[in-house]
N, C-alpha and C positions, 0 to 999 in steps of 0.2 A: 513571536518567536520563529523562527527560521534554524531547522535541523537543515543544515546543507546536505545537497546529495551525496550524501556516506557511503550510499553504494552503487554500485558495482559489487554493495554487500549487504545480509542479514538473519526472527529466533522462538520457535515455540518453545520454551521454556518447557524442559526435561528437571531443573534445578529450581527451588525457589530460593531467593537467599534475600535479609534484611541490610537495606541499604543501615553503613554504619555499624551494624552489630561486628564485633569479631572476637574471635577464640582465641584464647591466648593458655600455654601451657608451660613450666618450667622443670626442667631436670637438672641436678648433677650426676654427670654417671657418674659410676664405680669407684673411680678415683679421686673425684671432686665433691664439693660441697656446694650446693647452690649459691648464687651471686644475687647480690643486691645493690643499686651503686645510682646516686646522684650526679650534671652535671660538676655542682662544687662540690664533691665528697663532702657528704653531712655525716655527723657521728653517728653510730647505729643504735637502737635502743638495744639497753642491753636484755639478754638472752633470757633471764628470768627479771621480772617485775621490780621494782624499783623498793630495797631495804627503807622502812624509817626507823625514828630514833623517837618513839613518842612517849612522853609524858602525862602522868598521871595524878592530880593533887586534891584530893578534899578541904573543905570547909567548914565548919558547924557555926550555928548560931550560938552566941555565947551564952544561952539558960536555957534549960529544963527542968522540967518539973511532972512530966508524965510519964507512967509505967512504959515500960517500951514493947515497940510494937513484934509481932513473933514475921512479920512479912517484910520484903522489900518491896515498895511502890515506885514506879516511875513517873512523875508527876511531868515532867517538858525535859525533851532532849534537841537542841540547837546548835544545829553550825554555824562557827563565826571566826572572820579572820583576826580577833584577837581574843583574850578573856581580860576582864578585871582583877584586882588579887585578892577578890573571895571568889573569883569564879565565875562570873555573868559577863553573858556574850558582849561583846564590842563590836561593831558592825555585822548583825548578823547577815548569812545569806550561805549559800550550797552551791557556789562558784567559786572556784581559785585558779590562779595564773599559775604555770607549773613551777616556779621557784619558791610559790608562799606557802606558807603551816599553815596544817588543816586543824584550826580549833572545834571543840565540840564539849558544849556546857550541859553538863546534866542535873536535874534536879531531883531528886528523892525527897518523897514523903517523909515527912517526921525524922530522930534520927534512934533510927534501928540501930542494934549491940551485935547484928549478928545476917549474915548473906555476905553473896560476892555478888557486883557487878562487874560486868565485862563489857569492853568496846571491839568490837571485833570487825578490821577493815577488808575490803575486796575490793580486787579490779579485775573486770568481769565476773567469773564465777572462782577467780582462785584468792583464797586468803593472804593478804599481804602482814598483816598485825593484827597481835592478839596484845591486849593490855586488862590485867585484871587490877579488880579493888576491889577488897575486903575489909566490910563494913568494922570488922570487930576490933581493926585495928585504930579507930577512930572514935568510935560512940561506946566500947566496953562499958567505962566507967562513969558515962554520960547517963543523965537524967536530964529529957527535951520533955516539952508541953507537948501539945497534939498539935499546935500550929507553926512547930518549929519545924524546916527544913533541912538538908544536907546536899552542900553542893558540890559536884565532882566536877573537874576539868581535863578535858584527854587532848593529849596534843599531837599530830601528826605531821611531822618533818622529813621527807624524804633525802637522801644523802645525793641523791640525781633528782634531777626534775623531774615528775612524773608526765608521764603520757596524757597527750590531751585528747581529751573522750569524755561520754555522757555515761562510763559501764562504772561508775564508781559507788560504793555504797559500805554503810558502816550497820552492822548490827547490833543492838544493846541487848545486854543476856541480863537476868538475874538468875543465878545458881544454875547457871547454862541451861537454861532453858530463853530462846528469843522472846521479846515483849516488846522492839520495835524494830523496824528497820529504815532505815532514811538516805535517799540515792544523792550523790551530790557528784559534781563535775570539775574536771579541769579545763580551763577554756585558755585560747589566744591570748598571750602577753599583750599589754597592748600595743606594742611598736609591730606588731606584725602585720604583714598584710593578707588580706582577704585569699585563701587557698581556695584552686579548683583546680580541675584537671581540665585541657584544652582538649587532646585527642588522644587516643587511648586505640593501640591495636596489635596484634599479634606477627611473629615472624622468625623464620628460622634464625636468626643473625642479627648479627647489627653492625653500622659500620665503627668508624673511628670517633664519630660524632653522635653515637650513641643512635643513630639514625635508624629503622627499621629495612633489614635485607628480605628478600623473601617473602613479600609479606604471605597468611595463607590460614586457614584455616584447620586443614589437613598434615597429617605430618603421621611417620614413620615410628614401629617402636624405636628404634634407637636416635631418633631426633631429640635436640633440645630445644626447647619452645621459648619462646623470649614473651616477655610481654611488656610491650615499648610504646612511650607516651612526652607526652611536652603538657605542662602545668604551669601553673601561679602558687606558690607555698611562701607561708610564713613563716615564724622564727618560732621554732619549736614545733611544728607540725612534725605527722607522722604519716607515711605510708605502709600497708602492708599487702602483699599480695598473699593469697591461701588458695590451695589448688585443689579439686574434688573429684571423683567420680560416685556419680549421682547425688546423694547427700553423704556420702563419707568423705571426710578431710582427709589426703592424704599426707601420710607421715612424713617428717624430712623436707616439705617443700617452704613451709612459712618462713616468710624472712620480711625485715621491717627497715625501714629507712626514718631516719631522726635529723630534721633540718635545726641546726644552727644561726641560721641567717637568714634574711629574704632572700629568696627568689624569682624574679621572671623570667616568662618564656623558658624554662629549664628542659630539661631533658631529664629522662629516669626510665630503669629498662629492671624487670626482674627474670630471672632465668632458672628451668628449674628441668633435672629429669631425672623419675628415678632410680632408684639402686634397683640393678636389672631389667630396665629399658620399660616403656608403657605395653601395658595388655592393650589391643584394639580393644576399641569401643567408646562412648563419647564422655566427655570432659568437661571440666569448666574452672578459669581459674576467676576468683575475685580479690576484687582492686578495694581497699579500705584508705581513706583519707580521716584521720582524726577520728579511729574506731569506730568510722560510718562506711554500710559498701554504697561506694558511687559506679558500681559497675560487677556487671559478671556476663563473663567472654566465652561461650560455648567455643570446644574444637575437638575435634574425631581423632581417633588416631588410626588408622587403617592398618590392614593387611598390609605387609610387604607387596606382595601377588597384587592388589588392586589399585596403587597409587601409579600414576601414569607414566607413560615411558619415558626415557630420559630423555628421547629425541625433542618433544612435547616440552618437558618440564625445563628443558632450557632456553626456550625460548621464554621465560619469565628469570631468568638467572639476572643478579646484580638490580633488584627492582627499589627505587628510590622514591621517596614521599615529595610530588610534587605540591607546591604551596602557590595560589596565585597570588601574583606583587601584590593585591589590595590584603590578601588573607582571606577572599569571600568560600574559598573552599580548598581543599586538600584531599589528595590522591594519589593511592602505591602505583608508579610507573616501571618497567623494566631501562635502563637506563637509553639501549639503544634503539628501543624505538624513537621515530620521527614525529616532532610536532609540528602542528600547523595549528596555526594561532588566527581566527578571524574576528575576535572580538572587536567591539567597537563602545562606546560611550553607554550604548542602550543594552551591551549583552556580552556575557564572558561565552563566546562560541570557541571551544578548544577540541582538536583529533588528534588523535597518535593512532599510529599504523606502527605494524610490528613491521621487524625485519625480514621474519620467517613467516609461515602458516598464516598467511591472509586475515590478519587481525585489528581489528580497528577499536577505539573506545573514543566517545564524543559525550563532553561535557558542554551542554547548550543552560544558564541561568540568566532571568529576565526579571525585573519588578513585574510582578503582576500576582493578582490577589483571584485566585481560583477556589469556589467552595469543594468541602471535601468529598461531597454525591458528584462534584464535577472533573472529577482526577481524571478518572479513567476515560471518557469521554473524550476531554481535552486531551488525553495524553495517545487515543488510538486516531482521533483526528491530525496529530503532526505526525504522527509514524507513518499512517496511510498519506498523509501531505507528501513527504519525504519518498516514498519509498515503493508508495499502489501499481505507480507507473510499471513497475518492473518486472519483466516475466517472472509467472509464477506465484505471485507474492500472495500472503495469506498472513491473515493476524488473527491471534488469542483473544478468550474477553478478558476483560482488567479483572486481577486478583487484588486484593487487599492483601497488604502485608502489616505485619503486628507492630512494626511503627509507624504504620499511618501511611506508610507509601503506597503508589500501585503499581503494580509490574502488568505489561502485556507482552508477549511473544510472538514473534513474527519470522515469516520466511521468503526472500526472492533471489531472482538469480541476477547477477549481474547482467550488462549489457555490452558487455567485452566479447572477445573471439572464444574463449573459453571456458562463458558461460558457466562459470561455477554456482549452485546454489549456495547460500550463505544463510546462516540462522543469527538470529540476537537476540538478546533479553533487554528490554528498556524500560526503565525505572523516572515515574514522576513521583515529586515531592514538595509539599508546599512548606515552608517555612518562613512565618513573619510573611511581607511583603514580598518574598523571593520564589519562585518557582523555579524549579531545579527540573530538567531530564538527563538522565544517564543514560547512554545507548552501549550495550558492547556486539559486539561482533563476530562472529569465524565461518569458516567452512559448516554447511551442517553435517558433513560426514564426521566430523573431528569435534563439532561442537560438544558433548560430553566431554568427552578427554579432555579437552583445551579446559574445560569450565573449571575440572576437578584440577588441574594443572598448575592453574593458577589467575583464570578471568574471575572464578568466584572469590579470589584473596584481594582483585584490582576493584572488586564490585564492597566487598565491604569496607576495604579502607578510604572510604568517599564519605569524606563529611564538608558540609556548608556551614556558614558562619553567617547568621541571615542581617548581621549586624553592619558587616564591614560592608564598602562601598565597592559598589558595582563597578568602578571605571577607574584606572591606574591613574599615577599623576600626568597630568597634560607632557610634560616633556616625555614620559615614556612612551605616550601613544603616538607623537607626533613624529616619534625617530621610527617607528614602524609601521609601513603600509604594507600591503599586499607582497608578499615574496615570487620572486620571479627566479628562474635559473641562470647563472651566469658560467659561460664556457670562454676558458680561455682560447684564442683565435690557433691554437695551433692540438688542443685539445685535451694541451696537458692536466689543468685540472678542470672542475666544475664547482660550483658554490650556487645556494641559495640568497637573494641579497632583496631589499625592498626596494619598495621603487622610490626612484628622486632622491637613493643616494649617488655622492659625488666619487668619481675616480680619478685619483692623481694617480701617474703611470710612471716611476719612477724605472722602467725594467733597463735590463741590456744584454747582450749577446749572452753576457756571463750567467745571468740571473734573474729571477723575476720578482719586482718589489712593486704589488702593487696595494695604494690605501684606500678604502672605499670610507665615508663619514655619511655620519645622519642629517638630513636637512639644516636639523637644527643645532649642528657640528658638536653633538654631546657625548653621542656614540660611537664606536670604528673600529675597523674592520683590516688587518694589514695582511697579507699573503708577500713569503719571501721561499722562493725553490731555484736549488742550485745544483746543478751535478757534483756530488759527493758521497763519497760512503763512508758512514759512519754506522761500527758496530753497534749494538742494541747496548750494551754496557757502557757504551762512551756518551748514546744519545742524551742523557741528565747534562754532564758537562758540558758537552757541546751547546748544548740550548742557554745555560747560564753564562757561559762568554759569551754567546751571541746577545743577551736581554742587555748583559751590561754593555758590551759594545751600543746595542740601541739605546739604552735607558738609562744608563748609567751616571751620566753629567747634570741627570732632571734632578731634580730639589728633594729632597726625603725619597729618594729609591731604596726600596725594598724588593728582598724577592725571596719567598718561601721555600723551603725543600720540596725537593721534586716527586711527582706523585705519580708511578708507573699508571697507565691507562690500560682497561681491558683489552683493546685495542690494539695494544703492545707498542701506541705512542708513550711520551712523559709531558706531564703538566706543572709549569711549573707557574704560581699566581706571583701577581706586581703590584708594586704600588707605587707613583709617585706623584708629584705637581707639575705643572705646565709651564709653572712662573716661579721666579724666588719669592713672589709676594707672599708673606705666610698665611695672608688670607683665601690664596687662592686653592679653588678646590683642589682636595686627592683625587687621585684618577687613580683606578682597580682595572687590573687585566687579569686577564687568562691565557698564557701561551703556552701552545701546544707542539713540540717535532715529531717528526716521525719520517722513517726511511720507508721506501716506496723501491722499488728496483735500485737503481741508480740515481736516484732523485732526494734530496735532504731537503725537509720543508718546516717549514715554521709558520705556525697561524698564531696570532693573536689578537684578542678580541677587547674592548675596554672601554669603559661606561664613568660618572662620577660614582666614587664610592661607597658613598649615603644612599645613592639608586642603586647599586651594580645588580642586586639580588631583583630588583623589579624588573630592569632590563635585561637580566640574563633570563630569567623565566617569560618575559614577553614575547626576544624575538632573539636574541646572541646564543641561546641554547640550539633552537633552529636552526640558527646559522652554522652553527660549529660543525653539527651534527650532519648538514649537508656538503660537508665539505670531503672531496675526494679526488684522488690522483689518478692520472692513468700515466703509469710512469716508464713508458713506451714513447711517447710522446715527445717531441722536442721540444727545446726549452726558446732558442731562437724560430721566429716569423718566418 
């Protein structure tokens, strides 16, 4: 493994924090009610437990002959999904699909003139049905031997499906008093597919795509806490999130989601804050799938006075869940930091450097099988690799963290003119075959602030997937080599581009149209800037006559609504084909305008469809991202 030289930066950890873990919290204020909401809007379970319609029917053998008994006995009591018509189970067993009748066959000793039995149901700890039967209305007049029994049949039908969970149970009373109790479950229809949850994290926001903003740990009494994830759910599954401070539930927050259908890779966000804003102090919200917790997400909620300043906290503003093409991991990025992308066949090596406050995060993952007494070791051996060289420097011993990871802290200064010291936290992880380091970064004078800001919301939404494959498809790595800067000859703008892409140079006095392609002509890159000025209100229009002028004539063109940029560019995405052949691939772009002084520019970038998302995260996010005007500059040579 090879940590490139990162710095010029680096971190004795003042913070521990577990890689993965995160805190998630939900309010509605004052006005609102908390939210709950799937990508395909699924029906909600309803608000109280699910009404049944159950039936109750005895039996007798047809003679007696013996005095009768002064007790009721319970001789067998069985679930089963049918009964026969004196009452004996038909397939027994203590499983149901949530649309089937819950049978339950009881037998009584002898037959008694006189008691009441009761069936009495629950899910969880709240009663859903009571059904009683009284003996006296059946065997009064009856004379049984001593080896005569009486059969009752209780039937449970709920008017909605009920919830699928293992909290279900029936208790059998004679004269109310219990004498058994027997748990039985709702399970998976079986057209459903297998539910889990993929990643699960916390965050002030969420975009339009259900996406996690902000991700963070920390948060404000009057914040609302989101707690946002992407799953696999079946048809009829259930999620619920329940929000706590320390072991008390708090009131108002619980809210359940009810799927309908399959789904994968979905999205699902719960949101909660409430009536009268959070008390500081720590929290935790839990995530149930199928009335199981698969998770619970510690989060603080701070002082107003100690959350860090706003100068600080925006430089994580607009922070977005990057995924790498294979899916081997995922990580909250703030959007406008810079990537730099060195991976290769043997290793996902990826850095983002902030815009502001000298901040870097590096994700280095390798095959390699490290024992667990050997984390720490291996893991202050590539940080002192990386980093010994540097004045100053100095490393932590490895901590053990409660997931199994190990963190060590380190400090040096760069080797620039300005000499800043820099502190980091770096986190090893072995998972499966995969070894994972996490390095982050900042100033040490700022390092607290920056951590509680938001390095420690980028530090726990890092999760690996030790399954998926280390190395993108062949055609994505081969459009991306090493990035170099490209200026144009008169200095108007600058771009990041790889090496051994091709430029056709269509410019002229009036204009500059130039197309840069990937080796292996998949991917590309068009730059178009012309003196004009176009207001910020016009720039959407303006850019969509200009797509269709360019794209317009291609075979199934498409083009999306336009998507203002923080930037205060607009984005508007493309689709079309190359050819009329309907076999030949879609092509995905992303174009961008935006007014510069006197300069109107159009970037657009476009990959095959089926890739676009591996190659924009590879190497065209890069791209975009380095792309800038100096719009002083003239346009003619």
């Amino acid at each position: 493994m090879h940590l490139r030289h990162l710095l010029h930066l680096l971190a004795i950890p003042t913070v521990v924090m577990v890689l993965g873990a995160c805190g998630f919290g939900g309010t509605p204020d004052v006005a609102e009610t908390p939210t709950a909401e799937v990508a395909s809007q699924p029906s909600p379970v309803p608000s109280r437990e699910p009404t049944a319609r159950p039936t109750a029917a005895p039996t007798a053998a047809p003679t007696a002959t013996a005095t009768p008994q002064p007790a009721v006995t319970i001789v067998d009591a069985t679930f089963a999904r049918g009964l026969t018509a004196d009452f004996q189970p038909i397939d027994p067993g203590n499983t149901f699909q949530p649309g089937q009748t819950v049978h339950l066959a009881v037998t009584v000793q002898g037959r008694p003139v006189e008691g009441t039995v009761t069936a009495r149901y629950y899910f969880r700890d709240e009663q859903i049905l009571t059904t009683d039967f009284d003996m006296s209305e059946v065997n009064s007049d009856v004379l049984f031997t001593f080896d005569d029994n009486t059969f009752i049949g209780y039937t449970l039908t709920a008017t909605n499906p009920l919830p699928i969970s293992d909290n279900y149970r029936a208790d059998i009373l004679v004269d109310g008093t219990v004498v058994e109790t027997l748990p039985f479950s709702i399970v998976p229809p079986s057209e459903a597919i297998a539910s889990a949850i993929v990643t699960a994290t916390l965050a002030s926001g969420i975009d339009v795509a259900n996406n996690p903003l902000n991700q963070s740990s920390t948060f404000l009494p009057g914040d609302t806490v989101f707690l946002v994830g992407r799953g696999n759910f079946g048809i009829a599954s259930t999620l619920r999130a329940e929000w706590y401070r320390g072991i008390e539930q708090l009131e108002g927050g619980t809210r359940s989601l009810s799927l309908d259908e399959n789904l994968t890779n979905s999205t699902f966000y719960f949101n909660f804050l409430p009536e009268g804003g959070w008390q500081p102090g720590d929290y935790a919200v839990a995530l149930l799938l199928n009335d199981r917790e698969v998770g619970r997400y510690p989060f603080s909620i701070a002082e107003a006075s100690a959350m860090p300043p706003p100068e600080l906290a925006r430089a994580f503003v607009d922070t977005r869940l990057y995924e790498y093409p294979t899916g081997l991991f995922a990580i909250g990025i703030p959007q406008d930091w810079r990537l730099e992308d060195d991976s290769s066949a043997e290793s996902a090596n990826l850095t983002w450097t902030s815009s502001t406050n000298n901040m870097l995060v590096n994700v280095n993952i390798v095959q390699r099988s490290i024992g667990d007494t050997d984390l720490g070791s291996v893991l202050t051996q590539e940080i002192t690799a990386a980093f010994g060289r540097q004045p100053d420097f100095q490393i932590s011993s490895p901590q053990l963290q409660p997931d199994g990871s190990v963190l060590v802290g380190f400090r040096a200064r760069t080797d620039t003119a300005d000499s800043l010291l820099m502190q980091g936290n770096a986190y090893a992880e072995q998972l499966g075959d995969t070894f994972s380091v996490l390095v982050l970064i900042a100033p040490s004078d700022q390092f607290e602030a920056l951590w509680d800001a938001g390095l420690s919301g980028i530090a726990n939404s890092y999760t690996v997937d030790p399954t998926a494959p280390l190395a993108p498809p062949q055609a994505v790595v081969e459009s991306f080599g090493e990035q170099q800067p490209y200026t144009f000859p008169t200095g108007l703008f600058t771009i990041n581009l790889p090496q051994g892409w091709s430029l056709s140079d269509g410019s002229t006095l009036e204009g500059i149209n130039q197309l840069w392609t990937s080796p292996n002509q998949v991917a590309a890159v068009q730059i178009l800037i012309r003196e004009q000025q176009v207001a910020p209100s016009e720039l959407a229009v303006v850019l969509q006559q200009e797509l269709i002028t360019l794209y317009g004539s291609r075979p199934d063109f498409q083009a999306a609504p336009p998507q203002p940029q923080p930037d205060g560019s607009v984005l508007v995405p493309i689709l079309y084909r190359d050819s009329a052949d309907p076999a030949a691939p879609l092509i995905r772009g992303n174009a961008y305008a935006e007014q510069r002084g006197t300069k109107f520019s159009i970037l657009v970038l476009t990959a095959p469809q089926e890739q676009f998302d591996q190659f924009w995260e590879s190497g065209l996010s890069a791209i975009a991202n380095s792309y800038s005007i100096s719009p002083d500059a003239p346009i003619a040579q």
